[in-house]
mmCIF file as Biopython writes it, N, C-alpha, C and O atoms, coordinates in Angstrom:
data_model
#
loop_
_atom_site.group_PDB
_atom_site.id
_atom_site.type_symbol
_atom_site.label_atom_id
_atom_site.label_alt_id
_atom_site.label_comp_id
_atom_site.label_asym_id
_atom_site.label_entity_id
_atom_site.label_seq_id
_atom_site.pdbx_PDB_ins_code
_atom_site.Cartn_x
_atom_site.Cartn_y
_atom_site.Cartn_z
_atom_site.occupancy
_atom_site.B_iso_or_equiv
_atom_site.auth_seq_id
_atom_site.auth_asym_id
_atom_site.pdbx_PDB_model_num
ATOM 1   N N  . UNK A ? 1  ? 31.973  -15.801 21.014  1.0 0.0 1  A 1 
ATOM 2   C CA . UNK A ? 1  ? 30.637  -15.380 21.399  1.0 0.0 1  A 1 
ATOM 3   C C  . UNK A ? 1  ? 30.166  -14.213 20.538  1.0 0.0 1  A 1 
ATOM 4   O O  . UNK A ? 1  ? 29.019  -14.447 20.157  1.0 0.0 1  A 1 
ATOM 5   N N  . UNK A ? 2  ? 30.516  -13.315 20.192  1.0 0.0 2  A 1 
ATOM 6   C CA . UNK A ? 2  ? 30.611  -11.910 19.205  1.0 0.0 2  A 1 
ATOM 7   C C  . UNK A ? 2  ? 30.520  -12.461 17.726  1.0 0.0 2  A 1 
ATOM 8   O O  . UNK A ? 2  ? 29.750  -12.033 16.866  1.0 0.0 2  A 1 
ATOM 9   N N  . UNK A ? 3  ? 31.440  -13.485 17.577  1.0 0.0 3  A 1 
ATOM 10  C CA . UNK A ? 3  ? 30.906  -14.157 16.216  1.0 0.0 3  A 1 
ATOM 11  C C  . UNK A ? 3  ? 29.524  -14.630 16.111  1.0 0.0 3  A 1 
ATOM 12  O O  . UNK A ? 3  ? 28.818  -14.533 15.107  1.0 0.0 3  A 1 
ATOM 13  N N  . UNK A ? 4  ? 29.240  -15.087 17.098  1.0 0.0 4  A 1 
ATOM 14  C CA . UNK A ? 4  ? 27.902  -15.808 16.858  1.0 0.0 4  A 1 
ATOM 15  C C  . UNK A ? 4  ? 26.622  -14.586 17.037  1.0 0.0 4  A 1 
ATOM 16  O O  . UNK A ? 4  ? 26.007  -14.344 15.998  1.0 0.0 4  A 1 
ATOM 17  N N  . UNK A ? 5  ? 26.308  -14.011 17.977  1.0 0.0 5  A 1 
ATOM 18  C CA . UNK A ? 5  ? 25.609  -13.110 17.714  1.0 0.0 5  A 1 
ATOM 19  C C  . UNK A ? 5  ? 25.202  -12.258 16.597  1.0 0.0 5  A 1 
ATOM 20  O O  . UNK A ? 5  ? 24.091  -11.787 16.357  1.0 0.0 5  A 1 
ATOM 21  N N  . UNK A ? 6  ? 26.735  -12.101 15.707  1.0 0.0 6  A 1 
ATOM 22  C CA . UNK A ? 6  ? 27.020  -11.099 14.526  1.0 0.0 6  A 1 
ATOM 23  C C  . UNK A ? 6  ? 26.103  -12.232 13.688  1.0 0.0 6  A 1 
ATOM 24  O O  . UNK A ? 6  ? 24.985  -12.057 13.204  1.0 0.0 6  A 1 
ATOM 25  N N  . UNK A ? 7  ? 26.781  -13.235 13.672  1.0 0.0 7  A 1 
ATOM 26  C CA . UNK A ? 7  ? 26.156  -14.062 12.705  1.0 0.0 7  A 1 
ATOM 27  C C  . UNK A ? 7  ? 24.312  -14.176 13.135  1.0 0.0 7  A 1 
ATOM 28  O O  . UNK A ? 7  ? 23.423  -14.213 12.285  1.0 0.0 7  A 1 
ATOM 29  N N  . UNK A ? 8  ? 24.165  -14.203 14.148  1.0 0.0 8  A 1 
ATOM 30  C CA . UNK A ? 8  ? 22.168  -13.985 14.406  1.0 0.0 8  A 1 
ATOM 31  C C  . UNK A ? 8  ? 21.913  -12.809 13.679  1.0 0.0 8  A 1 
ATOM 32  O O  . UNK A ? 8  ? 20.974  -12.743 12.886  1.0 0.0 8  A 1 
ATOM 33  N N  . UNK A ? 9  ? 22.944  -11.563 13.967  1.0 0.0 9  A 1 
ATOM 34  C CA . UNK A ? 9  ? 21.937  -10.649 13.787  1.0 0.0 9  A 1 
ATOM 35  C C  . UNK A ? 9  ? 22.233  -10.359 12.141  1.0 0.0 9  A 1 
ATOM 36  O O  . UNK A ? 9  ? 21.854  -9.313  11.613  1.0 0.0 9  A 1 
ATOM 37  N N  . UNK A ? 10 ? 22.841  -11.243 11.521  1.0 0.0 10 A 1 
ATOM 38  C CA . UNK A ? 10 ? 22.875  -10.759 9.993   1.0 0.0 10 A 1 
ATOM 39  C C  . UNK A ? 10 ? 21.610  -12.049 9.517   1.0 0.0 10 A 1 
ATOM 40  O O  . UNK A ? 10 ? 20.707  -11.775 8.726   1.0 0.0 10 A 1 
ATOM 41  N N  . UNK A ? 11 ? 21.689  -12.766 9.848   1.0 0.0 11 A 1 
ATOM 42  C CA . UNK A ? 11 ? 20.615  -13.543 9.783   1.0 0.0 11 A 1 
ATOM 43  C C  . UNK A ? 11 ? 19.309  -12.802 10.196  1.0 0.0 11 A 1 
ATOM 44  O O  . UNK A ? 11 ? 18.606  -12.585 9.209   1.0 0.0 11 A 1 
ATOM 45  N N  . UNK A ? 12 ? 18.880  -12.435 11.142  1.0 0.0 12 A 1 
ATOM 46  C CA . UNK A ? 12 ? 17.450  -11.923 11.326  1.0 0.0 12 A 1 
ATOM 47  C C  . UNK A ? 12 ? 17.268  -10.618 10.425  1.0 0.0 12 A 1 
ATOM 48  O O  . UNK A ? 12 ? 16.248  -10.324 9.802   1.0 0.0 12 A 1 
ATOM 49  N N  . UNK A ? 13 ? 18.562  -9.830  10.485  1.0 0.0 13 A 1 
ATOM 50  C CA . UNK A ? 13 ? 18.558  -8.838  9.049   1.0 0.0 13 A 1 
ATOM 51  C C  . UNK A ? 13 ? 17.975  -9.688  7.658   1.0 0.0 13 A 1 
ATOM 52  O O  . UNK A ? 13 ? 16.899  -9.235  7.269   1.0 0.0 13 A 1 
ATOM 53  N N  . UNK A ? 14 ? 18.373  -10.545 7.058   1.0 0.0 14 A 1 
ATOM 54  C CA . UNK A ? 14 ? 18.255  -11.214 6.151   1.0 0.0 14 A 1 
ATOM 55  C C  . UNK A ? 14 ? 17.018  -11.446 5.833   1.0 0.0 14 A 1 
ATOM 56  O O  . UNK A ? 14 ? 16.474  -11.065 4.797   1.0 0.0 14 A 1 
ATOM 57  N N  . UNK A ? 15 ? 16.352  -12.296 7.006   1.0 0.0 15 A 1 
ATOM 58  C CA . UNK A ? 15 ? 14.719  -12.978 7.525   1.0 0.0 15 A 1 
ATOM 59  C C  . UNK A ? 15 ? 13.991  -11.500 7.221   1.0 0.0 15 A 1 
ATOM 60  O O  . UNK A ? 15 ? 13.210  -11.340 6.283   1.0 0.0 15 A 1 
ATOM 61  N N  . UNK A ? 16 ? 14.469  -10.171 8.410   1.0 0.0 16 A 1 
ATOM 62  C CA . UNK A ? 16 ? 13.679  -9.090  8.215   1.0 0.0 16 A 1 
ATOM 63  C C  . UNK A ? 16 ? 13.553  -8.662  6.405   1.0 0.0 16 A 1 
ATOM 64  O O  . UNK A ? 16 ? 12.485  -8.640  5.794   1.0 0.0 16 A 1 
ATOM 65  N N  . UNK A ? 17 ? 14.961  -8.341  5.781   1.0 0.0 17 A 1 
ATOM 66  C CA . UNK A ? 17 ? 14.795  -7.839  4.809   1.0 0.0 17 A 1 
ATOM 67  C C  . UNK A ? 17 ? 13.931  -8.785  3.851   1.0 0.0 17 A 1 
ATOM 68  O O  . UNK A ? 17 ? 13.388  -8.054  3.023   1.0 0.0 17 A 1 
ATOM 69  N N  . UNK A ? 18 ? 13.628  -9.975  3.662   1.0 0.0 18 A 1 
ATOM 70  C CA . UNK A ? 18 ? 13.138  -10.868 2.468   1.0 0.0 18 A 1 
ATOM 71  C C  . UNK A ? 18 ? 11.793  -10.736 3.241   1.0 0.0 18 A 1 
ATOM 72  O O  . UNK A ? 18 ? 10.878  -10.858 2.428   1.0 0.0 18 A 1 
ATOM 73  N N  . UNK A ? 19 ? 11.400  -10.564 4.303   1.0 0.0 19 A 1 
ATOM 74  C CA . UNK A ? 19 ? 9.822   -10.579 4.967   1.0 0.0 19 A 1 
ATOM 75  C C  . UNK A ? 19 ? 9.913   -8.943  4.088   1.0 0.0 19 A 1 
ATOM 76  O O  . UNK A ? 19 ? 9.880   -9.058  2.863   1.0 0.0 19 A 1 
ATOM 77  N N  . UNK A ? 20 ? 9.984   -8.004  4.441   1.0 0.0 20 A 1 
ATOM 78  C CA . UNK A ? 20 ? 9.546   -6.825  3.971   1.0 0.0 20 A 1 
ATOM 79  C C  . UNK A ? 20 ? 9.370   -6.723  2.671   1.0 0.0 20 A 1 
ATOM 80  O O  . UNK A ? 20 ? 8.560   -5.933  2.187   1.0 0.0 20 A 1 
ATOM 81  N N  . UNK A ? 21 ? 10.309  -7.725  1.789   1.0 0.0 21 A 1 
ATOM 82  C CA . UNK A ? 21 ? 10.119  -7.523  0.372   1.0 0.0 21 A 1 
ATOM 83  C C  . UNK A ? 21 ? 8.738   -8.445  0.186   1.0 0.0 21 A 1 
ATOM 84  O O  . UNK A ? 21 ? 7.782   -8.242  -0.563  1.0 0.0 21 A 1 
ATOM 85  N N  . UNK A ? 22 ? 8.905   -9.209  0.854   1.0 0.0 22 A 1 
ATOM 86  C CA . UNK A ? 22 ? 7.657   -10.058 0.109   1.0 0.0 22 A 1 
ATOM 87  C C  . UNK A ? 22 ? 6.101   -9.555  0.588   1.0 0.0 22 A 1 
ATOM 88  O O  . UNK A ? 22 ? 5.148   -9.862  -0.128  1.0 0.0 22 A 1 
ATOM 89  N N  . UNK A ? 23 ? 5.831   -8.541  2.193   1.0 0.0 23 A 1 
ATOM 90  C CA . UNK A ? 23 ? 4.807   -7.563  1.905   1.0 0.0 23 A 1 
ATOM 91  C C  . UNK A ? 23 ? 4.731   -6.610  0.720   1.0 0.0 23 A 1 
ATOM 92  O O  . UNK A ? 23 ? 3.742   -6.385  0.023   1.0 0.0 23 A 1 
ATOM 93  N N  . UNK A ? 24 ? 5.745   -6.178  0.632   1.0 0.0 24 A 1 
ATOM 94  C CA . UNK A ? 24 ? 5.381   -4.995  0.051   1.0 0.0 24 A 1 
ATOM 95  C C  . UNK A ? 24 ? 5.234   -5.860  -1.456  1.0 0.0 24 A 1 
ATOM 96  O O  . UNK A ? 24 ? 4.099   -5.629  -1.872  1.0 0.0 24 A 1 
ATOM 97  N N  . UNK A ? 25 ? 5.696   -6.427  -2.056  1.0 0.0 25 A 1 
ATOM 98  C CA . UNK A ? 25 ? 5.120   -7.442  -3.169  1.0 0.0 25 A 1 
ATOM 99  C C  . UNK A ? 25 ? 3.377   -8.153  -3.259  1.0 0.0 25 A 1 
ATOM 100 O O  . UNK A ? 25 ? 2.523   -8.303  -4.132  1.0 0.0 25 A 1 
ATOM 101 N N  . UNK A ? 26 ? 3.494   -8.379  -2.115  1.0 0.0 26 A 1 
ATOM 102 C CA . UNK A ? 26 ? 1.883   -8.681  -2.157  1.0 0.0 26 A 1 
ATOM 103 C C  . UNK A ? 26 ? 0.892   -7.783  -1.973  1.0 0.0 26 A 1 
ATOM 104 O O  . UNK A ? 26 ? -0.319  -7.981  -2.075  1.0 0.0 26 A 1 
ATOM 105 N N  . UNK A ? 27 ? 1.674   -6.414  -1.593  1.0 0.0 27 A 1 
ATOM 106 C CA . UNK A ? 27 ? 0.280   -5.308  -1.859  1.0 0.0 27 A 1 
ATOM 107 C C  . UNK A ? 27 ? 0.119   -4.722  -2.824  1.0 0.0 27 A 1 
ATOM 108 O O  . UNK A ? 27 ? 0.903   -3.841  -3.176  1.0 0.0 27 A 1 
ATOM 109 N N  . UNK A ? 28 ? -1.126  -5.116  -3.623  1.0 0.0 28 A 1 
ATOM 110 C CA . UNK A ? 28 ? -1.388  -5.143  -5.023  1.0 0.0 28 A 1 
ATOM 111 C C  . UNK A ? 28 ? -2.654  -4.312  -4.828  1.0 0.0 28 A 1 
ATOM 112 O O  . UNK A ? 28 ? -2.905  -3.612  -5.808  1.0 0.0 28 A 1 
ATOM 113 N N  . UNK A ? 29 ? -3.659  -4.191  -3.644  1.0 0.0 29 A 1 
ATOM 114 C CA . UNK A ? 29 ? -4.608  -3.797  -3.411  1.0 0.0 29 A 1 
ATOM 115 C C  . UNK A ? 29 ? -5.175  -2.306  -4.393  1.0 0.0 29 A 1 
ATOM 116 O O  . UNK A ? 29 ? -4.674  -1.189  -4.264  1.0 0.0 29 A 1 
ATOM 117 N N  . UNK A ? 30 ? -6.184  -2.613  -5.243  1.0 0.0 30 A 1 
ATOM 118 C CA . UNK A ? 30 ? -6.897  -1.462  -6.212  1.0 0.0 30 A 1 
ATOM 119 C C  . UNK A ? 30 ? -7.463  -0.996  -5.719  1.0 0.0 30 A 1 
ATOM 120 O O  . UNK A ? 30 ? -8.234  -1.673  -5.038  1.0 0.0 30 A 1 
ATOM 121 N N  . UNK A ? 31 ? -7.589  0.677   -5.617  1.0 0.0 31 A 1 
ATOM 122 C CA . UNK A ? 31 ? -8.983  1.079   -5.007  1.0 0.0 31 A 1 
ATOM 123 C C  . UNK A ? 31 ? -10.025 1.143   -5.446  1.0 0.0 31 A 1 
ATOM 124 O O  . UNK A ? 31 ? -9.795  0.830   -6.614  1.0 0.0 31 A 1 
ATOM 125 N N  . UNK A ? 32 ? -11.284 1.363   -5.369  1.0 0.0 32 A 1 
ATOM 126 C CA . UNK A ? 32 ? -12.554 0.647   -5.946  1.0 0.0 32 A 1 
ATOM 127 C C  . UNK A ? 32 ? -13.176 2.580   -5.919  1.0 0.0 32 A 1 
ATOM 128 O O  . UNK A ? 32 ? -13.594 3.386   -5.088  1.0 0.0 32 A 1 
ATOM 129 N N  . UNK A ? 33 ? -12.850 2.525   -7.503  1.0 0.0 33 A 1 
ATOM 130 C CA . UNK A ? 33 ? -13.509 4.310   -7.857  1.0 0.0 33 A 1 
ATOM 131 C C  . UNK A ? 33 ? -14.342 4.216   -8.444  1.0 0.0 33 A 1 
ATOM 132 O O  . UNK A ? 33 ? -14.189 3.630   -9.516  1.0 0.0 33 A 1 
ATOM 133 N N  . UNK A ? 34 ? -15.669 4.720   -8.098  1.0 0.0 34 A 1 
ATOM 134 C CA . UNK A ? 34 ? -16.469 4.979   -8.902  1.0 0.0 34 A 1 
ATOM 135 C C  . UNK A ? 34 ? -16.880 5.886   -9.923  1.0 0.0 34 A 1 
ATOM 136 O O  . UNK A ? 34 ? -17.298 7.034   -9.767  1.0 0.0 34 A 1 
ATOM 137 N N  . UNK A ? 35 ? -16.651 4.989   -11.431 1.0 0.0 35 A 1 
ATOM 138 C CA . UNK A ? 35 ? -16.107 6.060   -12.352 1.0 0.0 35 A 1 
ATOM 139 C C  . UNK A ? 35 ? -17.627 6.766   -12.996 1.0 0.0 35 A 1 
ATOM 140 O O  . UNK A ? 35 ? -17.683 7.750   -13.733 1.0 0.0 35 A 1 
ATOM 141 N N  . UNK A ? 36 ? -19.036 5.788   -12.379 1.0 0.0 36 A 1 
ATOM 142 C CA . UNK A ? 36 ? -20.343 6.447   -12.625 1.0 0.0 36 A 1 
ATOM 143 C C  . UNK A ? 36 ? -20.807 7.675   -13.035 1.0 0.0 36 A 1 
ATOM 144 O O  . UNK A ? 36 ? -21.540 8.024   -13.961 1.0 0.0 36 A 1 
ATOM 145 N N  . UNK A ? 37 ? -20.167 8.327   -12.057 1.0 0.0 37 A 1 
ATOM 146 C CA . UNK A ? 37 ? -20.574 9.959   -11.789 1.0 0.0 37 A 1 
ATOM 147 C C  . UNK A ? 37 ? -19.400 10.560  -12.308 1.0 0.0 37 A 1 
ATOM 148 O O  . UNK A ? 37 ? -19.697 11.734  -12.527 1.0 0.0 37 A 1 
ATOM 149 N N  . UNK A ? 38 ? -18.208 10.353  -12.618 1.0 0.0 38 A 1 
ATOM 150 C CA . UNK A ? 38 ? -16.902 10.575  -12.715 1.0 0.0 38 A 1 
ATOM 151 C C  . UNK A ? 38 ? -17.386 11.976  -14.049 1.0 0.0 38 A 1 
ATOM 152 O O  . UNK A ? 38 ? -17.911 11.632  -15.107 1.0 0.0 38 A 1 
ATOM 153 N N  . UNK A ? 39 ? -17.166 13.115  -13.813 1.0 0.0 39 A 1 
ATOM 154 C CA . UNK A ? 39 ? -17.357 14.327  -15.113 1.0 0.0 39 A 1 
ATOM 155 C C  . UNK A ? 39 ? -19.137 14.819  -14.940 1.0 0.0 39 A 1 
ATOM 156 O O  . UNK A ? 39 ? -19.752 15.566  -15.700 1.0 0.0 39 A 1 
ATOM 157 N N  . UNK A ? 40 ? -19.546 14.281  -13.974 1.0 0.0 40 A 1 
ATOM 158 C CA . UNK A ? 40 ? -20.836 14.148  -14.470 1.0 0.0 40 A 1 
ATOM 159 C C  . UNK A ? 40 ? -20.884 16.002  -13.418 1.0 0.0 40 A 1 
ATOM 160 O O  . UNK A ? 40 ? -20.171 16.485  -12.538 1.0 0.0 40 A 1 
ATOM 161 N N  . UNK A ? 41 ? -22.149 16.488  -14.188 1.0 0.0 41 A 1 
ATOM 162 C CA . UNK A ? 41 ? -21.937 18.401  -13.559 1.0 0.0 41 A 1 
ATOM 163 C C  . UNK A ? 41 ? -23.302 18.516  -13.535 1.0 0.0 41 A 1 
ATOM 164 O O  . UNK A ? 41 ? -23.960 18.586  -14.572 1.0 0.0 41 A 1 
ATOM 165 N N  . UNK A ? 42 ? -23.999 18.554  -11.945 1.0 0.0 42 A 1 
ATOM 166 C CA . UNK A ? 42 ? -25.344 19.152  -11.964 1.0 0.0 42 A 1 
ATOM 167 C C  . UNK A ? 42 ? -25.008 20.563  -11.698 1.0 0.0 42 A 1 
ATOM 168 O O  . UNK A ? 42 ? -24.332 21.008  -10.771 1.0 0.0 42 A 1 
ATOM 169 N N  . UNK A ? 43 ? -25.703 21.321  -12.853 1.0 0.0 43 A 1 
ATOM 170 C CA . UNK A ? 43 ? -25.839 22.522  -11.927 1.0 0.0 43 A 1 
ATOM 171 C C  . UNK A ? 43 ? -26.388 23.255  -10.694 1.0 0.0 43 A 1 
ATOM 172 O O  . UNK A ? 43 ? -27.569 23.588  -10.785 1.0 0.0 43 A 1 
ATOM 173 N N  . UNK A ? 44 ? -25.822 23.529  -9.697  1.0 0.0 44 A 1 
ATOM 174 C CA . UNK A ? 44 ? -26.571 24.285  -8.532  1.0 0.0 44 A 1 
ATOM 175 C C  . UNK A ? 44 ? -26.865 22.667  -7.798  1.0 0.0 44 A 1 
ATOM 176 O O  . UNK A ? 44 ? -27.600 22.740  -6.813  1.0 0.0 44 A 1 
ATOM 177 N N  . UNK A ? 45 ? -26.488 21.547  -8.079  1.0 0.0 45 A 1 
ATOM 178 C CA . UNK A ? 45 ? -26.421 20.187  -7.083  1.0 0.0 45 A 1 
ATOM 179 C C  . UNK A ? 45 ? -25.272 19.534  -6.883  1.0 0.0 45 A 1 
ATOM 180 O O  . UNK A ? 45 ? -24.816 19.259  -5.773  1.0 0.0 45 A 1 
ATOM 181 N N  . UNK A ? 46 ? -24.760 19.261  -7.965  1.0 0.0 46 A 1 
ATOM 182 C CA . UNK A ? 46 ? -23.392 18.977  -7.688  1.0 0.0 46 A 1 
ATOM 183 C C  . UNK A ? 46 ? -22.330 18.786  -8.790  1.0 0.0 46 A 1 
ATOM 184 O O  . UNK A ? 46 ? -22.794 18.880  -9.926  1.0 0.0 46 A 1 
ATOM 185 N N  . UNK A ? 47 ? -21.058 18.548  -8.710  1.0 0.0 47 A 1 
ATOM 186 C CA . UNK A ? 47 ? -19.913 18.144  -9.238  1.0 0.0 47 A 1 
ATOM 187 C C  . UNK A ? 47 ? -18.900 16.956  -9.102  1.0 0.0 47 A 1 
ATOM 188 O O  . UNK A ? 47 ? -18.520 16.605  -7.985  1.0 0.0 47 A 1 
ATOM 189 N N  . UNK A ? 48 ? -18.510 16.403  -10.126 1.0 0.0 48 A 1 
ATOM 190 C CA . UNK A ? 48 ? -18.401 14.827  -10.226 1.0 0.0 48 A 1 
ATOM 191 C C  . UNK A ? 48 ? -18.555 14.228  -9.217  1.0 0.0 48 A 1 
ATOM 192 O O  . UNK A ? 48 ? -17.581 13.698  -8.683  1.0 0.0 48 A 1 
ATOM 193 N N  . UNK A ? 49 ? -20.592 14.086  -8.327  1.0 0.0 49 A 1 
ATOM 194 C CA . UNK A ? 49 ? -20.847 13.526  -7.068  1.0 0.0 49 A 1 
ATOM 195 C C  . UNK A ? 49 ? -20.597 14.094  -5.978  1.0 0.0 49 A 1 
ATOM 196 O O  . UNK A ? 49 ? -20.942 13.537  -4.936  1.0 0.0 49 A 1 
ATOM 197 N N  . UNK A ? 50 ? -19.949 15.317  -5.947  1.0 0.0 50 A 1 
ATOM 198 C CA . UNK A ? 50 ? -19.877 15.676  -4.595  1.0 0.0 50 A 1 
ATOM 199 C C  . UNK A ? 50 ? -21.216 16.917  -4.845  1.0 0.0 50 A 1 
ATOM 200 O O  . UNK A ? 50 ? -21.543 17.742  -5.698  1.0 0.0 50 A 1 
ATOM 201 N N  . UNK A ? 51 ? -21.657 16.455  -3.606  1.0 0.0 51 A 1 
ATOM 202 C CA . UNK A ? 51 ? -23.068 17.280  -3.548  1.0 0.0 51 A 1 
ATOM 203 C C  . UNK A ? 51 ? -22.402 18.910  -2.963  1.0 0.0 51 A 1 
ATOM 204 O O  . UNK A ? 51 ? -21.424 19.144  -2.253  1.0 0.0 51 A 1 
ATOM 205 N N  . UNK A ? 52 ? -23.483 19.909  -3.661  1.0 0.0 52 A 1 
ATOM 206 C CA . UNK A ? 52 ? -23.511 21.080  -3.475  1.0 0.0 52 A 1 
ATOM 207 C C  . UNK A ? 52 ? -24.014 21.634  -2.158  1.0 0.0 52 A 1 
ATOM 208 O O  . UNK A ? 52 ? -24.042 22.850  -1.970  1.0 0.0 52 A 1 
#
């Protein structure tokens, strides 16, 4: 009975570990920067877009 359990739980280890690899593989997600304003310097309004 102890065999078999051992053997589930190295198995669902297994299932868990290859599921976690294959999220973290598919998050590829870019963030979306807007490089527009990126350096851009108003004086006395703002700096790269962030308003004064």
């Amino acid at each position: 009975m102890i065999k078999y359990i051992r053997k589930i739980n190295l198995h669902l280890y297994k299932i868990l570990f290859i599921s976690i690899i294959i999220s973290l593989l598919s998050c590829n997600s870019t963030t979306g920067v807007d490089t527009s304003t990126y350096g851009l310097i108003i004086p006395g309004k703002s700096v790269n877009g962030i308003k004064l």
